[in-house]
N, C-alpha and C positions, 0 to 999 in steps of 0.2 A: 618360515623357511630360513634354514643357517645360511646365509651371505657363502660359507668356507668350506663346510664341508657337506656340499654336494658335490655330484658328480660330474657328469657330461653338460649338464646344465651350465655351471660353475666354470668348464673349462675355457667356454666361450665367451666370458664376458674377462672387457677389456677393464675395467676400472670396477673399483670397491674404495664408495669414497662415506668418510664419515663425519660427523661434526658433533660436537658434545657441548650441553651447557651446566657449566660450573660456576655455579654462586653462594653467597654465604648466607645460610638459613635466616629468612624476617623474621620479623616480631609477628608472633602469633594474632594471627585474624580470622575471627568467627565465621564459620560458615552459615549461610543464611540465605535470606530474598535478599535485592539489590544487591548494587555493585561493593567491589571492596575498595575501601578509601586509598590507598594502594594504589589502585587502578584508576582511579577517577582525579585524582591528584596531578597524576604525570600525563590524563586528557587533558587538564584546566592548561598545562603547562607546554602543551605538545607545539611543536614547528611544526606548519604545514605550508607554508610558503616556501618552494625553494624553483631556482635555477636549473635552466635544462642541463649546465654542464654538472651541477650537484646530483644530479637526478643518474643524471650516465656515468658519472664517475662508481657510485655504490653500484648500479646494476654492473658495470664490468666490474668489478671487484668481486663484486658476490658468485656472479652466475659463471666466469671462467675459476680454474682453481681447486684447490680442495684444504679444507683444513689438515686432512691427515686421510693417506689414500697409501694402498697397499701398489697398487697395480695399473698401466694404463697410462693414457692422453689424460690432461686436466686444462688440454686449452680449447676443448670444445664446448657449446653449447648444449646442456643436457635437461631434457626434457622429458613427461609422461607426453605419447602423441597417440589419446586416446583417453575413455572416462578412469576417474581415480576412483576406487572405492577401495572404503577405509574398514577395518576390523577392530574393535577392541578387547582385547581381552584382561579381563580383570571380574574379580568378586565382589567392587567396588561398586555397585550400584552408581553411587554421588558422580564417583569419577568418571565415569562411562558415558554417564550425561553429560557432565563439563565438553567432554570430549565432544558429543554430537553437536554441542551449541557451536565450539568453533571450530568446528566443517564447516558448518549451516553458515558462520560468519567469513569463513575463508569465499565459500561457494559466493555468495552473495556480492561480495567485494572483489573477485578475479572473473572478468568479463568473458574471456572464453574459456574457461576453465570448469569441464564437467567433472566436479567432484559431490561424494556423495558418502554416509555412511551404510555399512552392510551388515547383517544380520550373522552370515556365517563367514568362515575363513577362506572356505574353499574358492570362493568366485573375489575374494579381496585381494588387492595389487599394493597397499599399504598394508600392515601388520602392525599396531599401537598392542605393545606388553607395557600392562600395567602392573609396578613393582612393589615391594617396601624397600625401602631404601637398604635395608641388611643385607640382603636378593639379591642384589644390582649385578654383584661383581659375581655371582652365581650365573644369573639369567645370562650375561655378557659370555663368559666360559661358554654356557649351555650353544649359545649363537654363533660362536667362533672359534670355541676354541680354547684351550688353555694357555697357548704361547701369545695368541693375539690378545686371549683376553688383557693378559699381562702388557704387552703393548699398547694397546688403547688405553687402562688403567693409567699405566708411568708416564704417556705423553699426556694427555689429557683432564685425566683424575676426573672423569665424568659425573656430574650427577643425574643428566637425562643424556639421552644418544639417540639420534638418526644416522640410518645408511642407506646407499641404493648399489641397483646392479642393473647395467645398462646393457644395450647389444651393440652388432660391431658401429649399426647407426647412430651411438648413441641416444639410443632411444632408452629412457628409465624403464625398464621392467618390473622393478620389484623394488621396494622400502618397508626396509623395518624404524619402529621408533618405538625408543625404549624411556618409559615414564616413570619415576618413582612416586607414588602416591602419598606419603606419609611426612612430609616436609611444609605444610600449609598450602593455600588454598593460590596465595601468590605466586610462589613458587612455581604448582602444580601450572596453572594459567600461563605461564611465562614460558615454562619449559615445551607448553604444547603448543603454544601458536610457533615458539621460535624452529623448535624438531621436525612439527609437520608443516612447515612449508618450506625448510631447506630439505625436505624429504622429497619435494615438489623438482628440484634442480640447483637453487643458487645456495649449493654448500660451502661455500668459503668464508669462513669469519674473515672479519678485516678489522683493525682497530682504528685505521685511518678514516672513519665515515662515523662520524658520534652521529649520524641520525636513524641511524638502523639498529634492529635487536640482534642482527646477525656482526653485532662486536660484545666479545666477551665483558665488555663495561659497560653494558645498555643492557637495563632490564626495561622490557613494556607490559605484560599482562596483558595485551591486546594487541589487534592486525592496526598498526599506526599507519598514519595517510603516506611515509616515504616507503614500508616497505611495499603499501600496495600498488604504488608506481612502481619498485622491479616487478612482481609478481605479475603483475598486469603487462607489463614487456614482455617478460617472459614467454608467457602465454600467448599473446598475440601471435596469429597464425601465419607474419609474413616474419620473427622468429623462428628457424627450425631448428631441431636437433642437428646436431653436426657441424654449425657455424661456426665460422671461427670470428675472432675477432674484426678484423678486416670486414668481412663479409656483416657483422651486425653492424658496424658503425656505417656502412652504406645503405642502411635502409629506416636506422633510429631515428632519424628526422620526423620522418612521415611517422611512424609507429607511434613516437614522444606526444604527437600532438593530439593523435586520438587518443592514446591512454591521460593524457592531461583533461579532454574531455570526459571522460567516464569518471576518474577517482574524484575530478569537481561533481558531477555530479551524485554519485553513490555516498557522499559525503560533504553534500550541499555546503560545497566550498563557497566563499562568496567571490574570493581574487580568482 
């Protein structure tokens, strides 16, 4: 569904927020069994120790905000408050699977958080277009527009792109996330955990938080142990959509320290 050019739908939502990740093409890595060195390199290398004020400083940063937003409030808390199911579309067989694997690992890792892949479009609330990279700035047009597309293009220079549209609750109704397939296997990995889970709510890049993939100088190829503490906030159900700042920082106490217990345990932390 075009974020722009629907109708009545369209008229009612207050915000159209987006986030794009742009990086410079790796060194080509074989697709295969097991993991890509890539990936497994910067687990050997990962922080997973941090600070409750380290912890809260990236979740407000991320989840108020917007990298680049048309319309709307960006100092509320924006959330799905209901199951996520995801669509992908692509001819892509390889990539379609990549794709279910990290649902399947988002799902797994975000404790209250019913998400799931789906079969067809029509009952899905995510929207993943899988592209060739030539496409991008085609399929973007197709989504928004010719003048937007040019807008998101010139601020961002996209290689992959998430957006959502939310109601007057801020409640997320609808994300799309736009994938390029044709860039390696890292890239691909990188661009889908980073697009579909700021597709989730916390779309603000930050560059002042080096522990998060949601800063355009952090690439991870996988859900690392600080973003699953936002997403895990996030989600937590004493979280709502509509929060404002004030109102989350009086209840992250308590919330910090049960999601501190789950992501130890979902990832048999030992500290």
């Amino acid at each position: 569904m075009s974020a722009l050019n629907q109708s009545s739908a369209v008229l009612r939502v207050a915000l159209l927020a987006f986030t794009a990740f742009a990086c410079a093409a790796e060194t080509a890595i074989a697709a295969g069994a097991g993991e890509l060195p890539a990936i497994t390199s910067r687990q050997r290398a990962e922080k997973k120790s941090f600070t409750d004020g380290e912890i809260v400083e990236g979740f407000l940063k991320t989840a108020f905000g917007a990298e680049y937003h048309l319309a709307g409030r960006v100092d509320r808390i924006r959330k799905f408050d209901g199951p996520v199911r995801v669509y992908a579309e692509s001819d892509r067989a390889d990539r379609k699977a990549q794709i279910s694997k990290v649902v399947a690992d988002i799902g797994r890792r975000v404790q209250h958080l019913d998400i799931a892949m789906i079969e067809t479009n029509e009952a899905a609330n995510v929207r993943v277009k899988l592209v060739r990279d030539r496409d991008l700035f085609r399929t973007l047009t197709s989504f928004y527009g010719a003048e937007k597309a040019r807008e998101i293009r010139s601020s961002l220079d996209p290689q992959c792109l998430s957006g959502f549209r939310k109601n007057d609750n801020f409640e997320i109704e609808h994300s799309d996330v736009i994938l390029t397939v044709d860039n390696g296997d890292f890239t691909f990995l990188d661009c889908a955990y980073e697009e579909l889970l700021q597709a989730l709510g916390p779309i603000n890049d930050t560059a002042s938080v080096p522990w998060t993939m949601f800063n355009d100088n952090v690439s991870m190829g996988y859900f690392d142990v600080y973003d699953q503490y936002i997403l895990n906030l996030l989600y937590d159900p004493r979280i709502k959509a509509g929060m404002t700042v004030a109102e989350v920082k009086a209840v992250l106490p308590a919330v910090l320290k049960d999601v501190r217990a789950w992501v130890k345990r979902v990832n048999d932390l030992k500290q």
